[in-house]
Each structure stands twice: as C-alpha cells, then as structure tokens.
C-alpha positions in Angstrom: 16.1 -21.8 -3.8 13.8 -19.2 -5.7 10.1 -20.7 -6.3 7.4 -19.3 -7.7 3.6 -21.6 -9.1 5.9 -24.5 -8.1 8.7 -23.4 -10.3 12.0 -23.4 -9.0 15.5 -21.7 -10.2 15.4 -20.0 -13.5 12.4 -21.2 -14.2 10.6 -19.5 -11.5 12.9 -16.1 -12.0 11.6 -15.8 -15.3 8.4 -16.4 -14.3 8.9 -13.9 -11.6 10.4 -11.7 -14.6 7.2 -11.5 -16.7 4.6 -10.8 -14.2 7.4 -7.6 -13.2 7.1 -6.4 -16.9 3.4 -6.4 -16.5 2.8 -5.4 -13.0 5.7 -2.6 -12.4 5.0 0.9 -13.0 6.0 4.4 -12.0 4.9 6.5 -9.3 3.6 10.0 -10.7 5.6 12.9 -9.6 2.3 14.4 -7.5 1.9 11.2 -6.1 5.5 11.4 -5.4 4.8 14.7 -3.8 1.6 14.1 -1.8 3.7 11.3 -0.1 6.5 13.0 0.9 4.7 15.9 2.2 2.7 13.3 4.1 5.5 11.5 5.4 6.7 14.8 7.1 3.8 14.7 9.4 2.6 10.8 9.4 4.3 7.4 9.8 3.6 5.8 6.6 3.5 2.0 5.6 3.2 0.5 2.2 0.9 -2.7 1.7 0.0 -3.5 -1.4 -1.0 -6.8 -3.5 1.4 -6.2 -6.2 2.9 -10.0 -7.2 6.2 -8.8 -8.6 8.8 -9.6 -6.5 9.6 -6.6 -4.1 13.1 -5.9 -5.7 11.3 -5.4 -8.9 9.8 -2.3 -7.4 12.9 -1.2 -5.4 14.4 1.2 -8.3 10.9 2.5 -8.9 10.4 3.5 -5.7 14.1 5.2 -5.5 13.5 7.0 -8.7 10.5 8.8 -7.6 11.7 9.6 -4.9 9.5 7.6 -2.5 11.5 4.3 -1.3 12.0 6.2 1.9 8.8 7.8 3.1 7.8 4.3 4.0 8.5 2.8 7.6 7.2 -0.8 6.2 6.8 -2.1 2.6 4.4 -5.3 2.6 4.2 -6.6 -0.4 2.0 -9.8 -1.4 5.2 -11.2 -3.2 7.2 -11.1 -0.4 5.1 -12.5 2.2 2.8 -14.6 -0.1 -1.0 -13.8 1.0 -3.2 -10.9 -1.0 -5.3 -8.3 0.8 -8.2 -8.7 2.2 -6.1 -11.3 4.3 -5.6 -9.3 7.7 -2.1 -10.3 7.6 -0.6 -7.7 5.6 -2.3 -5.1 7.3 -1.1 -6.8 10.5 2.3 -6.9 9.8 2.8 -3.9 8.7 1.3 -2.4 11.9 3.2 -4.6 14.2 6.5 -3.6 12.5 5.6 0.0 13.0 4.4 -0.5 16.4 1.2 1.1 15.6 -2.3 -0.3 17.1 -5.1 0.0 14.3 -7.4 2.2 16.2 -4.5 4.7 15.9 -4.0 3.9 11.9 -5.0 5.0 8.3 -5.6 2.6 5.8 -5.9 4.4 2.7 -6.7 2.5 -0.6 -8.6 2.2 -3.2 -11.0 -1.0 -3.1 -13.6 -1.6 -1.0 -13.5 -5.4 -0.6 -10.0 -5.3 -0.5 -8.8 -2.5 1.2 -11.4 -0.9 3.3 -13.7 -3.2 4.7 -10.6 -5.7 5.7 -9.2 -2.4 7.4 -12.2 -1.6 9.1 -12.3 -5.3 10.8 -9.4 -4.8 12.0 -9.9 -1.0 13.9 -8.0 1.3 11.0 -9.9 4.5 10.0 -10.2 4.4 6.4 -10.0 6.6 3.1 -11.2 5.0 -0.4 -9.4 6.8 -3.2 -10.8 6.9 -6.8 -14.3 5.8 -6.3 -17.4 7.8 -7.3 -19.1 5.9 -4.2 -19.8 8.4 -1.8 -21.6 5.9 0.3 -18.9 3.8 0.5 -17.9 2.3 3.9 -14.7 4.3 4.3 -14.9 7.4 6.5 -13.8 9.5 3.8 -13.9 9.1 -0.1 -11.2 11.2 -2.3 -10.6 11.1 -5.9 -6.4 11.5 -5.3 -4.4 11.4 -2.7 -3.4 15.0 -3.5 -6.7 15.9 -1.7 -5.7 14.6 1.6 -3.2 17.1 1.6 -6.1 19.7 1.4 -8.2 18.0 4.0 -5.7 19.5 7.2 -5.0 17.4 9.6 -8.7 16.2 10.3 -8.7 12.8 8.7 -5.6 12.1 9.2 -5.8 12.5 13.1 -5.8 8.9 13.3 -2.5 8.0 11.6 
C-alpha cells in the first residue's frame, strides 16, 4: 500500500501528485547533450534529492533523451533518506560496482553534495557556484564545461 507523511492510498498519491507538479521539470537540451556525450566515455549514476516519486520523472528523463545514460537512478523518493546521508551515494556506487576513490560526484551544493562525497573518497566537482574556494576539486558554472576540461577531471570516474 502507497504511503507518503503517513498518508496511505489515494490520499497519499495525491499527495505524491502535488509535490510532482512542483518538483518535476525538464532537462535542457545542452544538458541533455553534455550527458550523453559524457556517458560515451563515463559510467554515470544519478542521485538526487528530488521528493517526487521516481516515475514522476521517468517520462522526463525519456523525452530528453537522458533516461538511459544513467547506470543507477537514486532518488530520495524512492529510497526515503536526502543527501548529505552517505546512503544514496552508497548505493548508487555499490549498484555500479564502483569504489569511491574511483568516482565523480558532481553537484551543485556544498553541504549536500560535496562535502558528503568527499567523506566518503569521491573526487568532486561543484557546479554553479561563484565559490572558487570551495571544497570540491574543481568548480564549473555548467556541466557543458566539463566537456571542455578533456579528460583530466574526469580521470577519476
């Protein structure tokens, strides 16, 4: 039986259905792009703290194109913690078979993408952030310019 804040059966669909309208989105056609390109050369994962229940985001990901660039999708919804808990990262390296020391994170907060990645051994890239002291081991304001970068910071994916 569905649940969702202690709601069950309809109630908690339609709960489920209004955070969706909020929370879903569309992937922009570079980002689209950046990804696949990415994914011709990288094992990627997604993990992300999005609370709209994963088959909410299924057709977005189709449309753009994306759905299958990504080994592993963890999504807070599905498993029911939010980054910086260690076990999204953690899952989606052990479905992968990937060790962190030999992963990527790439996201775009500090407290609750990068330093929770760093604990755990990823090398890390903050995206969007003016902070060029940040602790990740490389700042970028899109992803786009990852595809720039050559393989150099991405050695460790």
């Amino acid at each position: 039986m569905k649940t969702c804040g202690g709601l069950h059966g309809v109630d908690a669909q339609e709960i489920a259905n209004v955070v969706a309208a909020h929370e879903v989105g569309e992937v922009p056609s570079w980002a689209a792009r950046t990804l696949q390109a990415l994914a011709t050369t990288h094992p990627l994962a997604l993990v992300t703290n999005v609370w709209a229940p994963q088959e909410a985001w299924r057709d977005v990901l189709a449309r753009s194109g994306v759905s299958q660039v990504f080994q592993h999708q963890a999504f807070s919804s599905s498993i029911g913690v939010v980054k910086p808990s260690p076990r999204l990262f953690l899952l989606a390296l052990h479905a992968m078979n990937v060790d962190p020391t030999a992963a990527l994170f790439i996201g775009d907060s500090v407290e609750r993408d990068i330093r929770p990645a760093k604990q755990l051994g990823f090398s890390t890239v903050l995206v969007g952030s003016n902070d060029r002291d940040a602790a990740a081991d490389l700042v970028v304001n899109s992803i786009a310019e990852l595809l720039q970068q050559g393989d150099a910071p991405l050695a460790a994916a």
